[in-house]
C-alpha positions as CSV (number, residue, x, y, z in Angstrom):
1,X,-33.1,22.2,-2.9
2,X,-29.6,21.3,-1.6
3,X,-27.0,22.9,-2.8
4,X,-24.3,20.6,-4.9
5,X,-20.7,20.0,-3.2
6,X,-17.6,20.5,-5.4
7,X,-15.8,17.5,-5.6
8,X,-11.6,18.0,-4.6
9,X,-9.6,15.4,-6.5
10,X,-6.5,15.1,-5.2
11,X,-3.2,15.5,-7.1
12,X,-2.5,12.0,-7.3
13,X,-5.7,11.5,-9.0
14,X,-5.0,14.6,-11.4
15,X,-1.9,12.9,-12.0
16,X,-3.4,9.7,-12.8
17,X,-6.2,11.2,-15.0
18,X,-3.1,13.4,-16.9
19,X,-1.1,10.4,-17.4
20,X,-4.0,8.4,-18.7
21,X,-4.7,11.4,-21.5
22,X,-0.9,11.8,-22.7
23,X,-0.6,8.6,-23.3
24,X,-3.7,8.6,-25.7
25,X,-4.5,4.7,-25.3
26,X,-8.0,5.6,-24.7
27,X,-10.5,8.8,-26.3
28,X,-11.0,11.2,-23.8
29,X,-14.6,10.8,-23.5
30,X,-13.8,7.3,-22.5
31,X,-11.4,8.2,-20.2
32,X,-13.7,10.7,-18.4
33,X,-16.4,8.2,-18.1
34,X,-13.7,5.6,-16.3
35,X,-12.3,8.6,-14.5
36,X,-15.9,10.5,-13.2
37,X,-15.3,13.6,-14.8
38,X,-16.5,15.9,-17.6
39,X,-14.3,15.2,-20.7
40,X,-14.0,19.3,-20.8
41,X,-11.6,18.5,-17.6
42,X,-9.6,16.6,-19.5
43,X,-7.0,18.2,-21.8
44,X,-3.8,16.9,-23.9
């Protein structure tokens, strides 16, 4: 069985993903799905 890379996003795309939370358009568990993420990476 092969081991699982972590993925490195880049700061842009943290920013992006941060932007997107704080300005609350969206629930968070949409955003993660639009985003590829787990919603637990996503904070206010």
């Amino acid at each position: 069985m092969a081991k699982r890379r972590r993925r490195a996003h880049s700061a842009a795309f943290k920013a992006k993903v941060a932007l997107a939370a704080v300005k609350g358009e969206r629930p968070l568990d949409e955003l993660a799905q639009h985003f590829d993420v787990h919603p637990d990476q996503i904070t206010e």
